[in-house]
N, C-alpha and C positions, 0 to 999 in steps of 0.2 A: 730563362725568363723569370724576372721575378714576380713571384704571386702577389697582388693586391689584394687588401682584405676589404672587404665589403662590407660597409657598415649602414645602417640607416634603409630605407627602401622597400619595409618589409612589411610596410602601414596598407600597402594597396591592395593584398591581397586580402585582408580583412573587409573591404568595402563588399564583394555580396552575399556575404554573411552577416554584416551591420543591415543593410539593402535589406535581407529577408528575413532578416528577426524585426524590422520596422514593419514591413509589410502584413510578415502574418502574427506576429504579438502585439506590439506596441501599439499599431494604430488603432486595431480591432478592441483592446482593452480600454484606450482614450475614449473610442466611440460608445465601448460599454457603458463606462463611466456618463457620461455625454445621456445617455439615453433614459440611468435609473435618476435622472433628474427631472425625467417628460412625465408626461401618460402620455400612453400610445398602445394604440389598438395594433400596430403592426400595419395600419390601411391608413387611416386616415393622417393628417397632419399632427407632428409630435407638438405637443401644450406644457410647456413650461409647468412644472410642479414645484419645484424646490425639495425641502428634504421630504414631502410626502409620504414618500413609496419606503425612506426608511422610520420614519414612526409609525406607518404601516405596517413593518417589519419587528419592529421592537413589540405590536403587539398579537404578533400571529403567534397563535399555538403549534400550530403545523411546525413554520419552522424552528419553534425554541425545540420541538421533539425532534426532528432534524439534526438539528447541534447534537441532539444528547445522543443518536444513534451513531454519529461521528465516535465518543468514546466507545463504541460497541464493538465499530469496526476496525481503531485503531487497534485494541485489545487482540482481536482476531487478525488481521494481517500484520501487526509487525509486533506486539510485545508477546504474543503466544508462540507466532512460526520462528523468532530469534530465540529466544530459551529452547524451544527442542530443536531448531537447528543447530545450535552449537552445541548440544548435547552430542547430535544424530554426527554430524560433523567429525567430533575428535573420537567418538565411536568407531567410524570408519576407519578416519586417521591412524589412531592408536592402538585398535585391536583387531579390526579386520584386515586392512591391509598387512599389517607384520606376517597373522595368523594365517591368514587366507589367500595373499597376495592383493596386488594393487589393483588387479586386475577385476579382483569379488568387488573391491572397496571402487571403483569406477563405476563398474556396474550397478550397486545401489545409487551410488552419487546420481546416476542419469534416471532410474526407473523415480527418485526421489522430483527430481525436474521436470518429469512427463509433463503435469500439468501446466507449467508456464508455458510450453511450447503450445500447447493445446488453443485453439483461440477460443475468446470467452463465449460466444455466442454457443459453440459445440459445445462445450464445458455445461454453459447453462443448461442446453438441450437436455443432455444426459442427466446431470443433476434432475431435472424438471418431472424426467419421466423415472428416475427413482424415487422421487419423494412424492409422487404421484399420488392425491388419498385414497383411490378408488382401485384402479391396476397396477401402482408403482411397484417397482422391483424389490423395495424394505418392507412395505406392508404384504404385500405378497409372500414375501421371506416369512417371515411373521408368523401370518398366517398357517403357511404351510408346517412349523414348525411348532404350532398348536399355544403361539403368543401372540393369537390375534385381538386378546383385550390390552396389546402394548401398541396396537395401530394408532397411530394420527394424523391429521390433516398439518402435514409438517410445514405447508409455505401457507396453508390458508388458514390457520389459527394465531391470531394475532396473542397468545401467550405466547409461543412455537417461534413464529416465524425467523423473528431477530435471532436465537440461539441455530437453529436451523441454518438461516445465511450466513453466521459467524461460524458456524461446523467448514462450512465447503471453501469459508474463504482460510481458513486455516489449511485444509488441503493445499488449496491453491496455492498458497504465497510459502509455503513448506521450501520447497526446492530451492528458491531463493536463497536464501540464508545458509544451506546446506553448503553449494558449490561455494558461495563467496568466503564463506571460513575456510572448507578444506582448501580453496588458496591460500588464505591465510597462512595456513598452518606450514604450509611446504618451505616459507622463511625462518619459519620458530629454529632457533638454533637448536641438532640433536643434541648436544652438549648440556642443553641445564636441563632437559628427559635422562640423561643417563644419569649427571649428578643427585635428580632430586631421589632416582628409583635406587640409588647407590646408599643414600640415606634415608632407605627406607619408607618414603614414600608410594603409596598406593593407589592403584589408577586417578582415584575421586581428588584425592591429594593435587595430586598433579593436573589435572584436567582444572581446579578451582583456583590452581596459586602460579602454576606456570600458564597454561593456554589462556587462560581467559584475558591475565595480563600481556602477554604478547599478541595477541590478536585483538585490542582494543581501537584499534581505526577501522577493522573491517566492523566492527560492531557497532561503531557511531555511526560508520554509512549505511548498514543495514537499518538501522534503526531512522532514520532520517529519511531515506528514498523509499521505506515500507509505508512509515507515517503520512509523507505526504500523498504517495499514492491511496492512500486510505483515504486521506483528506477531501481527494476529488474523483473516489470511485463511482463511477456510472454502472459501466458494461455490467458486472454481473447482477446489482439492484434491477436493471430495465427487463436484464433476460428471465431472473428467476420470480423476482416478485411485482416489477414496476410502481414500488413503493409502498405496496399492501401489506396484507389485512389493515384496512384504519388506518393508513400511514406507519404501520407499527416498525417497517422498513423503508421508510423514506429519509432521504440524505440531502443536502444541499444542494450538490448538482443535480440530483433528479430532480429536485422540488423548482429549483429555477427550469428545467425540461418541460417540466409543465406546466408554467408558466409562460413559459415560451409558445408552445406547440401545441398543449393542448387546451389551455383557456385562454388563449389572446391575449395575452396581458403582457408583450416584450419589455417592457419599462418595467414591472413589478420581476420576472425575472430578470432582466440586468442587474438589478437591486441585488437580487441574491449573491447573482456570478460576482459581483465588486464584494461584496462583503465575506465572500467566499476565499476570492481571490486574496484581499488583502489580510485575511488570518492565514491562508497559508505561507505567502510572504514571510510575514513575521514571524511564523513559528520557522522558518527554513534559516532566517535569519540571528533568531535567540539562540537556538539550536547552534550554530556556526560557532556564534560568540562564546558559548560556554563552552565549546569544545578548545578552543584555539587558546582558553583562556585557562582548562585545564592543562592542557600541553604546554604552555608556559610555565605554567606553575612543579608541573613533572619535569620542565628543562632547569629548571632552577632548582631544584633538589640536588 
């Protein structure tokens, strides 16, 4: 019997995943859109505003401070946790597995991811009650160690705070970057590690001239899905500080959460989410382009 090939037909299975990317993005963001155009109290009848709610916007201090803690956190989740993870990374790779076996160098890999696995609420929790100013487990350390004039009110001093939440989100997003190199790394051909070390090249050598260049797509996607989750972090803002001391940690999404939920103002935060929304867009999509556009330019050489 001869085999038919089957062409064409393979459009329908895409329809409920078209169906509920409508449902739960698309519509939900039209309506967003749709609403930072009202005032509305969330109760009564939405009132046509026009662009109100964003010249409202262009001259709120809150949110231009907002924006600016956006650079704080991108710092801390994805340009800080990619530099030592691809450090920590061809670490494992290259010196402890060989030295140690694969088995050391797995082992760190996982004890390095702990905290993703962790969910943020718990994450927070414990955070919350080490940085505690009064019982916490550092000033207590501290203390007991007779450095209790290096005590501080680590979430509740609005100098503090920001470097504070930046500390744990570097914890946090650490593992990340760890596992996704040392995948990386397991296609690096052995061949230009033995060439380079045959010509005398020395760990640092070869970690800055071979790895970095062969592992250069895992580092755009790291660098890319760390940003933008950075772009729209909530969980850990709500759990540790809920945008305090003064705002001094407040971010977009929370500032539109509170607008939403705790001052009545759903029009004034949809405002946010859309303008939120459409810079992450754009930065996922510049992003894209340069990358695709150095990759041409690398294929043409």
């Amino acid at each position: 019997m001869s085999k038919r090939r089957v062409t064409g037909g393979y459009g329908i299975y895409l329809i409920p995943g078209i169906l509920l990317f409508g449902a739960v993005i698309v519509i939900p963001f039209l309506a967003n859109i749709a609403t930072s155009f009202t005032r509305w109290n969330g109760v009564s009848r939405p009132e046509w505003a026009g662009l109100l709610n964003y010249r409202r916007l262009l001259e709120d201090d809150v949110f231009w401070l907002s924006f600016a803690n956006l650079a704080a956190m991108i710092i801390a989740m994805a340009l800080v946790p990619t530099a030592i993870g691809l450090f920590l990374a061809a670490l494992l790779f290259d010196y402890i597995g060989p030295r140690f076996g694969n088995r050391s160098a797995s082992w760190f890999r996982s004890l390095f991811y702990i905290p993703q696995v962790l969910p943020i609420a718990v994450a927070g929790i414990v955070w919350g009650w080490i940085l505690n100013s009064g019982d916490g487990a550092l000033n207590s350390f501290l203390r007991r160690i007779g450095l209790g004039g290096m005590t501080e009110n680590w979430l509740g001093d609005p100098s503090l705070a920001l470097y504070t939440v930046m500390f744990v989100m570097i914890w946090f997003q650490l593992g990340y970057p760890v596992v996704i190199f040392m995948a990386g790394l397991t296609r690096v051909d052995p061949e230009l590690h033995e060439a380079a070390e045959l010509d005398g090249a020395n760990w640092y050598q070869r970690f800055s001239r071979v790895i970095i260049h062969q592992i250069r797509p895992e580092i755009y996607v790291v660098i890319l899905t760390s940003t933008i989750y950075a772009l729209k972090v909530f969980g850990p803002i709500y759990v540790l500080t809920r945008g305090g001391p003064a705002n001094a940690t407040n971010v977009p999404s929370y500032f539109a959460y509170q607008n939403f939920f705790q001052l009545s103002d759903p029009s004034y935060g949809a405002t946010i989410s859309t303008v939120l929304s459409i810079f992450v867009v754009s930065f996922g999509a510049i992003f894209l382009a340069l990358q695709l556009r150095r990759e041409r330019t690398a294929d043409a050489w």
